[in-house]
C-alpha positions as CSV (number, residue, x, y, z in Angstrom):
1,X,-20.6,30.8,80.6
2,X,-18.3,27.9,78.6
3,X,-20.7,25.7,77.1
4,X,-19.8,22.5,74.8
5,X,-21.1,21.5,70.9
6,X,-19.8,18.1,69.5
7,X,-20.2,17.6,65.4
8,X,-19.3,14.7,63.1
9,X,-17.0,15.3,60.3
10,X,-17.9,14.2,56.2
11,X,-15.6,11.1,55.8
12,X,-12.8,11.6,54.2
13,X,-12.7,15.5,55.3
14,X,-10.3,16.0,58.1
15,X,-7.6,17.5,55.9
16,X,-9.9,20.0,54.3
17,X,-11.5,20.8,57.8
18,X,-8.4,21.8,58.9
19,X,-7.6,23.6,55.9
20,X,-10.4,25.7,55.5
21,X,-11.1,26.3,59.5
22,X,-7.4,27.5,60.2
23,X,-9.5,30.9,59.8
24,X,-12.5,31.9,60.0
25,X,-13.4,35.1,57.9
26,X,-13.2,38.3,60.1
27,X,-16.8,39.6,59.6
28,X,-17.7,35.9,61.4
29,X,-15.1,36.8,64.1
30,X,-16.9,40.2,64.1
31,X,-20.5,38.5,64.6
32,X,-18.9,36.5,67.5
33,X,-18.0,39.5,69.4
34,X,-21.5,41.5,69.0
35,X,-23.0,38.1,70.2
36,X,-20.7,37.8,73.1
37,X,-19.4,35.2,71.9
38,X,-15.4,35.8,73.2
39,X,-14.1,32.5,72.3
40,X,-14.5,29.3,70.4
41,X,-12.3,26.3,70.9
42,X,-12.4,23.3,68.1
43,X,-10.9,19.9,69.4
44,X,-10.9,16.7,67.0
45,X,-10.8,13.1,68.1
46,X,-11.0,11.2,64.5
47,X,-14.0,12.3,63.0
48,X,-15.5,13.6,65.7
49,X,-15.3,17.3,66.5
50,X,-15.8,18.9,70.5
51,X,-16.0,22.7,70.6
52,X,-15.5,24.7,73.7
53,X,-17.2,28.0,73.6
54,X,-16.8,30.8,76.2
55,X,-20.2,33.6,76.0
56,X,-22.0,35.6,77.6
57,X,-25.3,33.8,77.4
58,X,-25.4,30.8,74.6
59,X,-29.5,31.5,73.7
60,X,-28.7,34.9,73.5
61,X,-25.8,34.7,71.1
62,X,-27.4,32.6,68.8
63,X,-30.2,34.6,68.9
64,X,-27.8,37.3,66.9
65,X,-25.8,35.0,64.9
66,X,-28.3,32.5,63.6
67,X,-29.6,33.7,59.9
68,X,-27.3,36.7,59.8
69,X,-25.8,37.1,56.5
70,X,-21.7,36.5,57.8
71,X,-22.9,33.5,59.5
72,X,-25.5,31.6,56.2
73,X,-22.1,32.1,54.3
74,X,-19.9,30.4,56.6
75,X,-22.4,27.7,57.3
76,X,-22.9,27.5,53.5
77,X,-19.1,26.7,53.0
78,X,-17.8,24.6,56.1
79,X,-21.0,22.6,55.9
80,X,-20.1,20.6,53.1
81,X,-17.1,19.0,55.7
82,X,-19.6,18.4,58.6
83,X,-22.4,16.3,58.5
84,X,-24.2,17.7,61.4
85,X,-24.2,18.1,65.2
86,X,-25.2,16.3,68.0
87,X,-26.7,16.6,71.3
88,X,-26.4,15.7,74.6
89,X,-28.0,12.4,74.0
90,X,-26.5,11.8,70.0
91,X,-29.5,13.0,68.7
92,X,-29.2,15.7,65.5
93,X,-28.9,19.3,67.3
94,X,-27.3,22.0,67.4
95,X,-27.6,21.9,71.5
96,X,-24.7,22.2,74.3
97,X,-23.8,19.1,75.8
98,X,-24.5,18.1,79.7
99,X,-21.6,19.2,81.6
100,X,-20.5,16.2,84.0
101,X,-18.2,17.8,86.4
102,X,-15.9,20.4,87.1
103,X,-12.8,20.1,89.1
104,X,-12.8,24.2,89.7
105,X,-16.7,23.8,90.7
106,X,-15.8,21.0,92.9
107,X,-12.7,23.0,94.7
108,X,-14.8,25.9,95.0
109,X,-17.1,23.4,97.4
């Protein structure tokens, strides 16, 4: 399943996003893939951030990931860029946004 998560960036913190997000430590890339988790995709539009994530089951994996140790420390540090997430509606969660449409789904009829 490809579900999508959009967050706001701390003003003033694109460069230092980027910075510290080229990589994310390998025992977080490690979580990912016990979660199911087999890829994560981070788009930025200004200060807004859109990520594209490609699971098994989204509930599931955060299930596993949420209050592991890998992930509080990687929260811990790229949290002081981001000021939170949003919902489907722009409310403050960490929820997958409404899909719209697909153009595959659409071909497929």
């Amino acid at each position: 399943m490809r579900i999508a998560l959009h967050s706001i960036l701390v003003a003033g913190a694109v460069d230092d996003y980027r910075t510290e997000h080229a990589r994310v430590p390998d025992e977080l890339a490690a979580l990912f893939e016990r979660a199911g988790i087999h890829d994560w995709t981070i788009w930025r539009s200004g200060d807004r951030l859109f990520h594209l994530v490609d699971c098994d089951d989204w509930d599931q994996a955060m299930q596993i990931v949420k209050g592991d140790p890998a992930d509080d420390r990687w929260q811990a540090h790229i949290g002081r860029f981001v000021t939170g997430f949003r919902g489907p509606d722009g409310e403050d969660a960490y929820a997958p946004l409404d899909e719209v449409w697909s153009l595959a789904r659409q071909v497929e009829g």
